[in-house]
C-alpha positions in Angstrom: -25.0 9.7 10.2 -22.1 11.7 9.1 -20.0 13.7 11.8 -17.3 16.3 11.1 -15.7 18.6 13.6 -17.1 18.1 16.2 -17.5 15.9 19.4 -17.9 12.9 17.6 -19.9 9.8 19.4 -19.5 10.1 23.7 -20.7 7.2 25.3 -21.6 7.7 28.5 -22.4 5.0 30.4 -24.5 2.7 28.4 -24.0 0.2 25.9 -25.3 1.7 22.5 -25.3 -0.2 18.8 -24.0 1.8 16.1 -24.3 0.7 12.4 -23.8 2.5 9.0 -21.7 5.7 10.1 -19.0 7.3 9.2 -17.3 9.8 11.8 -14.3 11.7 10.3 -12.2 15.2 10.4 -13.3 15.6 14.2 -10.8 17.5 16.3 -10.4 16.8 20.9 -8.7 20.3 21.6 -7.9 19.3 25.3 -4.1 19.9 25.1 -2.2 16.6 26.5 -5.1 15.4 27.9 -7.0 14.6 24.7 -8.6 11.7 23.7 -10.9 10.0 21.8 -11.9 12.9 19.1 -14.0 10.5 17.3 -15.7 7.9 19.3 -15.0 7.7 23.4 -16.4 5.3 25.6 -15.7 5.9 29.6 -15.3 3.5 32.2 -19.0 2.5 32.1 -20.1 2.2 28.4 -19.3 0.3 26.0 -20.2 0.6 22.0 -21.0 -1.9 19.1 -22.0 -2.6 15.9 -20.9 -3.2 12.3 -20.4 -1.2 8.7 -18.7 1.9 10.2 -16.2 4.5 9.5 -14.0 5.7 11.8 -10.9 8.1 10.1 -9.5 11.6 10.5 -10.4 12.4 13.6 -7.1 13.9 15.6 -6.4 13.8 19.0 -3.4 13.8 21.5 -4.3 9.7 22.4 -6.2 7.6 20.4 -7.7 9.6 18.3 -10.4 7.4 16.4 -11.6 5.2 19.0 -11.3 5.4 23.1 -12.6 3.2 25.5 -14.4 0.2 24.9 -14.9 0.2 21.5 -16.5 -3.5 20.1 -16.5 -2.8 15.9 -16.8 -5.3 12.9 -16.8 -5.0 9.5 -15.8 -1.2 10.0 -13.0 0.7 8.5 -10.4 2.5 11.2 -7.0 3.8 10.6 -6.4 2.2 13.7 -6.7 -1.9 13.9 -9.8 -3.3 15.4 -10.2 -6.1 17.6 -13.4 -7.6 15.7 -13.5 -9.4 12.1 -13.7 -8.0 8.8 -12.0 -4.9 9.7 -10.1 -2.6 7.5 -7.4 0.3 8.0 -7.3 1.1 4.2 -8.0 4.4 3.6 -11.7 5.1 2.4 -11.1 7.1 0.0 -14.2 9.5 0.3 -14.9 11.8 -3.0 -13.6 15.1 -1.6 -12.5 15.8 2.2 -12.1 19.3 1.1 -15.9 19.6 0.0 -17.4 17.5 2.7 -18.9 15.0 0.6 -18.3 11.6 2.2 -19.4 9.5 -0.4 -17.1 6.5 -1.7 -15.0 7.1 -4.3 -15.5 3.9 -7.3 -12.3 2.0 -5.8 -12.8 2.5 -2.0 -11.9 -0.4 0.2 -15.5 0.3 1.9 -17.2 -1.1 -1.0 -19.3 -4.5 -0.4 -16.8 -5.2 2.4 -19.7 -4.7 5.1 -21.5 -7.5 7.4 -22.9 -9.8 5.1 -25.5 -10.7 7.2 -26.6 -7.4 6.8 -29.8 -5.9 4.7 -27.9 -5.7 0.9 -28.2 -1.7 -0.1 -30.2 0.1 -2.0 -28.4 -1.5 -5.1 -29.0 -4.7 -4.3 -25.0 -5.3 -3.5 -23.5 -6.3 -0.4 -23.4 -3.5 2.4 -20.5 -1.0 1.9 -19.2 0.6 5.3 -19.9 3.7 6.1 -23.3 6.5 6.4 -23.3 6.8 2.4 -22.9 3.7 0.1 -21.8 3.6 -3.4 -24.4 2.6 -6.1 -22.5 0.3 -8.5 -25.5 0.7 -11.3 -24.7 4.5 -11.4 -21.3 4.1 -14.1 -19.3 7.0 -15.0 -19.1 7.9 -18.7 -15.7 8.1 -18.0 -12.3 6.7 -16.4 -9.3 8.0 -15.0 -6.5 5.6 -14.0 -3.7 7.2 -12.6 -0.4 4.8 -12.9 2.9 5.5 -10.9 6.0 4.7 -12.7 8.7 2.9 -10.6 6.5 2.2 -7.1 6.8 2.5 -4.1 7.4 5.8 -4.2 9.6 7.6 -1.5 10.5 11.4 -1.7 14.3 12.5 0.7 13.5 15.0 3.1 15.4 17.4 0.3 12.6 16.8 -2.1 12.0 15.5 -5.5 9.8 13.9 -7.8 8.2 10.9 -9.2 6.5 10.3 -12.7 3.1 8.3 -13.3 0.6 7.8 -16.2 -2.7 9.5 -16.4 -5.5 7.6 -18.5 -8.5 9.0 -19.8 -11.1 6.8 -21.2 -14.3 7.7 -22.9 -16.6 4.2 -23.0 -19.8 7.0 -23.8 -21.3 6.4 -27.4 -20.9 10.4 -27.1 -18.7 12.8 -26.6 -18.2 13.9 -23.1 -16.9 17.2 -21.8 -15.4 17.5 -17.9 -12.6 18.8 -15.8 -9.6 16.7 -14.8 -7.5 17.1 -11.5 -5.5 16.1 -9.2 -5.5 16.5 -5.5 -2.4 15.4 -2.4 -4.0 14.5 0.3 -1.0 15.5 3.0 -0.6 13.1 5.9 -2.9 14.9 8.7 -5.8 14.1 6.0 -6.3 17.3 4.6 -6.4 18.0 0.9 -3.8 19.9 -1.1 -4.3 21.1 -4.7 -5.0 20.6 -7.1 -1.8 20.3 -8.2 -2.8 19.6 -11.9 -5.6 21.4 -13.6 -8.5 21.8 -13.1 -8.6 21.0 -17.2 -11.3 21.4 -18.9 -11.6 18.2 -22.0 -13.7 17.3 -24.6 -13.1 13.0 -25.5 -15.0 11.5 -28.6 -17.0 8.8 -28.2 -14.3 5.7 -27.5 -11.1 7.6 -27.2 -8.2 6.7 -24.8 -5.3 9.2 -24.0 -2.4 8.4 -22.1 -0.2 11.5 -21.0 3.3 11.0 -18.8 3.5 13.5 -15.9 6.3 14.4 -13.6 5.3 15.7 -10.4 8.0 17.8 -8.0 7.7 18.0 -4.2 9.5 20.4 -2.1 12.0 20.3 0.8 8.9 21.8 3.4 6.4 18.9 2.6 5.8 17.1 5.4 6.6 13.7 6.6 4.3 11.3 6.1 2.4 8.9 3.5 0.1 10.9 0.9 -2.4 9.7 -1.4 -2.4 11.3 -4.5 -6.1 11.1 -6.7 -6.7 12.1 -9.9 -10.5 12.9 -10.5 -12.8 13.4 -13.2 -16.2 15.3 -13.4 -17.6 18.9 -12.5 -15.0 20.7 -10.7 -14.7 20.6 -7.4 -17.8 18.2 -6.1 -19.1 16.4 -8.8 -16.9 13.4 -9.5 -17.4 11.0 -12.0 -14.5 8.7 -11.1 -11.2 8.9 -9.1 -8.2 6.6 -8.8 -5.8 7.4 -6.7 -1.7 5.9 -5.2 0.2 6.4 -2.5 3.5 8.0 -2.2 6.0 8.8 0.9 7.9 11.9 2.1 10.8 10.3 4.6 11.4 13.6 6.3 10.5 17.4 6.4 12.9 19.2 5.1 14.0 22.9 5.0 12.3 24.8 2.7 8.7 26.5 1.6 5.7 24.1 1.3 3.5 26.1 -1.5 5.6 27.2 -4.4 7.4 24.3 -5.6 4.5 21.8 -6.1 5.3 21.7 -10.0 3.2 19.4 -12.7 5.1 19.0 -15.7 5.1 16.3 -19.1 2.8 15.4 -22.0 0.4 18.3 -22.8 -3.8 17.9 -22.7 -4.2 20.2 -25.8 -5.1 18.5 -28.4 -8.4 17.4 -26.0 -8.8 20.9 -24.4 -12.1 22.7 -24.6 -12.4 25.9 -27.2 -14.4 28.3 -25.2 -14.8 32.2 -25.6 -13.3 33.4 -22.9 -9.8 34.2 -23.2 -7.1 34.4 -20.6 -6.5 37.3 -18.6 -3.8 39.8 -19.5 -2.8 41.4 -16.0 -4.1 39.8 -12.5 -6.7 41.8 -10.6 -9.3 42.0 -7.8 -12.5 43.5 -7.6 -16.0 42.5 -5.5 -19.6 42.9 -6.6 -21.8 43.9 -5.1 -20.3 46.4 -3.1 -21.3 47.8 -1.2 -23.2 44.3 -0.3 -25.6 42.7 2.4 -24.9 40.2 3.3 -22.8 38.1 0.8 -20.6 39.5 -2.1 -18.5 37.9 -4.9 -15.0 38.5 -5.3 -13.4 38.1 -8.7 -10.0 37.4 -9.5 -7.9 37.3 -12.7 -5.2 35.0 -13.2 -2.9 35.6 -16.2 -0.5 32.6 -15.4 -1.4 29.6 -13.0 -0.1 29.9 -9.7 -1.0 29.6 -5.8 -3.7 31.9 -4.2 -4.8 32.8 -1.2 -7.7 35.3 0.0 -8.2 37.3 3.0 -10.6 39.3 4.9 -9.6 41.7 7.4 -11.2 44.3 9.6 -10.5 48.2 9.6 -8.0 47.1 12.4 -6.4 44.7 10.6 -7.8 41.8 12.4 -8.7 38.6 10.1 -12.1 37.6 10.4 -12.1 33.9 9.3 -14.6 34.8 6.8 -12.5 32.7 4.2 -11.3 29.7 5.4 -8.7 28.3 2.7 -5.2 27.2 2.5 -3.2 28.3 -0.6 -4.9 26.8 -3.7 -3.4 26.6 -6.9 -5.7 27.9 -9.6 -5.2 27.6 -13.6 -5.1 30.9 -15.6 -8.6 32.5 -15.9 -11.4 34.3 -14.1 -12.2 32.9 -10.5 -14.7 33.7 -8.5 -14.9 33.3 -4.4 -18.1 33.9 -2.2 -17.6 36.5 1.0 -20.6 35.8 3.5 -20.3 38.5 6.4 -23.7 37.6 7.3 -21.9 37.0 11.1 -20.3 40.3 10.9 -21.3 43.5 11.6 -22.1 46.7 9.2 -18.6 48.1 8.5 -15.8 48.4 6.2 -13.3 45.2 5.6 -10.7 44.8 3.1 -10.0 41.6 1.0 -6.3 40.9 0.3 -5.3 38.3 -2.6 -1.9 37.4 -2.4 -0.7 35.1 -5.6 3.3 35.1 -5.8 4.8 37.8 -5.4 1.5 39.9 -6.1 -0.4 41.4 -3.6 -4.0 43.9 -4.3 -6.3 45.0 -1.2 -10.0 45.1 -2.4 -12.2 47.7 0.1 -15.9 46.1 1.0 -18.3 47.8 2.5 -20.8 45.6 4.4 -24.5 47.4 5.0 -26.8 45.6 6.7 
């Protein structure tokens, strides 16, 4: 069972036994008195059992596990009282996307109760509601190398270079997307801050490419974990390998702009398509007028940061679009509006990338 957002696991009075889940990225919105936003026992209950995951979850006290809470061989950010416990990160595929598989080099891997049944792989149990299946191998391998560990950013900002390694083990060629994600230290995602790229590797090459990477005064404090992936941009990934890194302070200064990705170019390997890149940035929706979902196209002459909108006729946001900032590469991107919640009516999309801002009109006809 995978939870998100939610209420997590309540125990109320009883003594349940709870194997093979993962429980992450739920929120207790109770002000001071929060607690226990992903599993809470009370006075009366208790909770066992073995191969979980228990991370992300935020609360004002003890966030991941309240109450009388009796885990082993389950990964927690915070330490356990039973054996085989972990506090390593997990490192699912992509937070961002919701998928909760394990990424190739999580902790979670074969570190479950060994006197467990083995998974569907015939390997020791991994932690967690999803396992990994070690006889799927990726064609490919990214390996992501800092220079000069650990790495610690002043609350002024900086940088810090690293190595990223491609390797194509495929007896053929293999085309992808390559990117990099921060993942900021409240768990949420940030990026990508490099690509997506779109590559085409022979059969047996190897690249290496030296990257500097810049982060600004208004990151906050906090460890990151910075992963490189490859595969199907955004949610198919093919393999990941990822460091840490630590900002000391939060400085003054803007978060967004300043996340720069600079070095050794990726285009000798970059794919030769038909489309070319956009002269001028613009907006524009089809269909509209639409019922109930429309697409909304953007054009991106240079790379930058983007964000998308929605608003009412009285200038009221109406969470259709949920996103932080993203940076996208130059090119044609396309975003999904669903005002199937909304009523008939006219709303206005608002892309604001830089300096640039454009106000698309929607009509929504139901």
């Amino acid at each position: 069972m995978a939870v998100r957002r939610g209420a997590g696991i309540f125990v109320y009075d009883c003594a349940p036994i709870i194997n093979n889940n993962t429980v992450v990225e739920n929120v207790c919105t109770d002000g001071a008195s929060g607690i226990g936003a992903g599993i809470y026992s009370n006075s009366g209950g208790s909770t066992s059992g073995v191969n979980n995951i228990v991370y992300f979850n935020q609360s004002t006290y003890m966030p991941q596990c309240a109450g009388n809470v009796d885990f082993s061989y389950s990964c927690c950010s915070e330490a356990l009282s039973g054996i085989g416990n972990i506090t390593a990160d997990p490192l699912f595929v992509n937070l961002v996307g919701d998928d909760y598989n394990l990424q190739q080099n999580s902790p979670c891997i074969d570190t479950g109760d060994p006197n467990s049944p083995l998974d569907p792989d015939n390997t020791r149990a991994d932690m967690g509601a999803l396992y990994f299946d070690q006889g799927a191998v990726s064609p490919l391998a990214i390996t992501l190398t800092p220079y000069n560990p650990p790495i610690t950013i002043p609350a002024s900002g900086g940088s810090f270079d690293f190595n990223v390694a491609l390797d194509n083990a495929d007896p053929s060629s293999q085309t992808f997307d390559a990117w990099i994600m921060a993942m900021l230290p409240n768990g949420s995602q940030f990026g990508p801050v490099l690509g997506p790229i779109n590559l085409t590797l022979p059969s047996g090459v190897s690249i290496n490419r030296d990257r500097t990477q810049a982060i600004p005064a208004g990151a906050p404090a906090g460890t990151y974990a910075y992963t490189g992936y490859v595969g199907d941009y955004p949610d198919d990934v093919w393999d990941s390998d990822s460091f840490p890194f630590e900002k000391l302070e939060t400085g003054i200064g803007p978060m967004v702009p300043q996340w720069e990705n600079t070095g050794d170019s990726f285009a000798l390997w970059q794919t030769v398509t038909e489309v070319g890149i956009p002269t001028a940035l613009s907006l524009s929706a089809h269909p509209n007028p639409f019922n109930p979902s429309t697409t909304i196209s953007f054009q991106l002459p240079v790379a930058g940061f983007v964000k998308l909108e929605i608003f009412d006729v009285n200038g009221c946001d109406v969470g259709a679009v949920r996103e932080p900032p993203r940076w996208y590469p130059p090119g044609i991107h396309e975003i999904t509006f669903d005002g199937s919640h909304l009523p008939s009516g006219v709303y206005f999309a608002r892309l604001t990338a830089g300096d640039f801002k454009q106000t698309q009109k929607l009509m929504l006809i139901k």
